[in-house]
N, C-alpha and C positions, 0 to 999 in steps of 0.2 A: 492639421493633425487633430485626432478625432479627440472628447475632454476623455481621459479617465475617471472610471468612474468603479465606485466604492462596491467589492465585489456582495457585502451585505444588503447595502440600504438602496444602491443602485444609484447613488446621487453624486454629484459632481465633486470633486475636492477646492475648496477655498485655497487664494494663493497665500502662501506662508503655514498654510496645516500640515501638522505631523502627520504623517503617513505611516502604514506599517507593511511590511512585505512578507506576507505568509503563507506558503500550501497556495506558491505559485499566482497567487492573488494580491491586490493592494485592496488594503480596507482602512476606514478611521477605525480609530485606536478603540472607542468607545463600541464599536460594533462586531470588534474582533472578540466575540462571545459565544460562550455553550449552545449550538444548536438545538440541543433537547430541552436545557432550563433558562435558559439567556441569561444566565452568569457567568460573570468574568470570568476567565482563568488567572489561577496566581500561584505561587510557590506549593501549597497545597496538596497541589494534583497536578497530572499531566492530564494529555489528549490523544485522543486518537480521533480517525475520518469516520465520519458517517458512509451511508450509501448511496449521500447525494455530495460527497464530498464536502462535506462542512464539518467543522472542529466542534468533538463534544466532549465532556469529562469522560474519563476512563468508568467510574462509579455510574454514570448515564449510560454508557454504551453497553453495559448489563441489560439495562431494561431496554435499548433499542434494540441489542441480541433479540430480545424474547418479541419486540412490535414490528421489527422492520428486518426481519431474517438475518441482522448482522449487519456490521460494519463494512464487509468487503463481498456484501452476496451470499447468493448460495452456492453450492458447487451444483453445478452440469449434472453433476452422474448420480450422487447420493441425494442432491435437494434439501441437504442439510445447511446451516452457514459456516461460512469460512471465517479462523481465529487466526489473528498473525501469531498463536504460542505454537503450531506443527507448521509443517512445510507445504508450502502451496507451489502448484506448477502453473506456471506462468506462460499463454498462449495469445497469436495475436500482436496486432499493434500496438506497443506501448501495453504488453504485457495484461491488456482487458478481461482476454479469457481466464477466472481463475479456477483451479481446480484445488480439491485435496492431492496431496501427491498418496496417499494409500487407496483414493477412488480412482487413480487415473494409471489403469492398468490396460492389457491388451484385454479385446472385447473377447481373441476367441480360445487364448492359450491362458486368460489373468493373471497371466506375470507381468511384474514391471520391467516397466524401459531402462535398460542400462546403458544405452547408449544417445545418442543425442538427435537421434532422427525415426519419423512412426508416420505413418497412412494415419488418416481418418476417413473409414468407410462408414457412409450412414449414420454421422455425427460421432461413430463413437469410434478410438484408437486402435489402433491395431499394429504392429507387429511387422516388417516391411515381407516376411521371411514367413508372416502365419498366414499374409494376403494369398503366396502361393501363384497358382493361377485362376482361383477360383473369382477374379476378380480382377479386369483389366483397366490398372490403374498407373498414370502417367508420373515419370519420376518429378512432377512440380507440383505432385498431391502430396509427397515428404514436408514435412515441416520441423521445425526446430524446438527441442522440448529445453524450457529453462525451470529449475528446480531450483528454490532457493535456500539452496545449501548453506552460502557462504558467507561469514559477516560482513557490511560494508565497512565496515569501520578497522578491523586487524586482518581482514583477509582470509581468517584461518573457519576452518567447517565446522559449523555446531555437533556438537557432542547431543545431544537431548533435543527431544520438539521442544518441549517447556523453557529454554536455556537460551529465548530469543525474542525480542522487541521486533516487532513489525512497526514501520513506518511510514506511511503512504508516500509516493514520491520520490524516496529518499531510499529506503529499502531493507534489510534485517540487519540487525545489530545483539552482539552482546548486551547485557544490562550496561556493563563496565565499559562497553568502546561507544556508549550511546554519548558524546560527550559534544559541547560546541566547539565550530573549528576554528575559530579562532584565539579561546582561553584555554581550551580543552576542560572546562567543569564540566562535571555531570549533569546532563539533561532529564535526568529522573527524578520525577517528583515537581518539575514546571512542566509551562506548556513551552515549543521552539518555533522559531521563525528562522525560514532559509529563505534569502535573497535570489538576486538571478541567479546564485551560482548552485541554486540548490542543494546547497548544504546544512545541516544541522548548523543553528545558531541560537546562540542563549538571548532575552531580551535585551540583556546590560551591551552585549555585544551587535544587535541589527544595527542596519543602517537606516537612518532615517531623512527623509527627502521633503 
């Protein structure tokens, strides 16, 4: 069995060291740090994911906004970066492609999709209904639009862009349902670690191996 090995420093784990389980990674505990300033996270502040998936404080990922187009990209269509506070549409394996949902309209009618399946002709959306026949195109060019309307945490559809926590992995939450699943405290204002089960977990509450 191949060693695990420490998704920061790259090195091997000693036998009897605390381990930490975070953002689908194991890392030592001392190297589970801000990407941008490589300081700890602590009660403080939370995190959000860089754009090489690495955990950095919320107050850094301001100025990685402005160095490295954003935390989750740019969008396809505008080339502007994408913010978990509006609705991003979600395309692709494991949801990679991300767009704004107010850029990702039909290319030739620019309404949006109200329903759950659209062409892309020539990279960009379309409309199953605006393709027409001006374009012979095979029903396994449909694809599945996922819009992330819905909190993960209560189920129920945000009211406001602004009125939602993005979190990589894991996926949009109320401030209020952003909580660990184990204690149910609130995860605002720390940084969280979710185990295999990819859950929201407070530190008091991870498992540690």
């Amino acid at each position: 069995m191949p060693a695990k090995l420490c998704a920061k420093c790259d090195k091997e784990f000693q036998p009897g060291e605390s381990l930490l389980n975070a953002l689908s990674k194991t890392w030592h505990i001392h190297c589970f740090v801000c990407g941008k300033c490589q300081k700890p996270f602590n009660t403080s502040g939370s995190f959000v994911m860089d754009g090489r998936g690495n955990p950095v404080h919320e107050e850094c990922s301001t100025i990685a906004g402005q160095d490295d187009n954003g935390d989750l990209g740019d969008c396809p269509l505008c080339h502007k970066p994408l913010s978990g506070t509006e609705p991003i549409v979600s395309l692709g394996a494991g949801g990679q492609e991300k767009y704004h949902q107010r850029c990702f309209l039909c290319h030739k009618c620019h309404k949006p999709f109200q329903g759950t399946a659209f062409f892309m002709e020539n990279g960009k959306p379309c409309h199953a209904e605006c393709v027409g026949n001006e374009t012979n195109m095979a029903k396994s060019a449909v694809q599945s639009l996922s819009i992330d309307k819905f909190c993960n945490g209560c189920g129920k559809e945000f009211e406001a862009y602004g009125s939602r926590r993005y979190v990589e992995d894991v996926g949009h939450f109320h401030p209020q349902c952003f909580v660990c699943n184990s204690c149910r405290t609130s995860l605002e204002g720390q940084f969280y670690v979710h185990p295999t089960t990819n859950e929201p977990t407070c530190q008091k509450c991870v498992i540690f191996f």
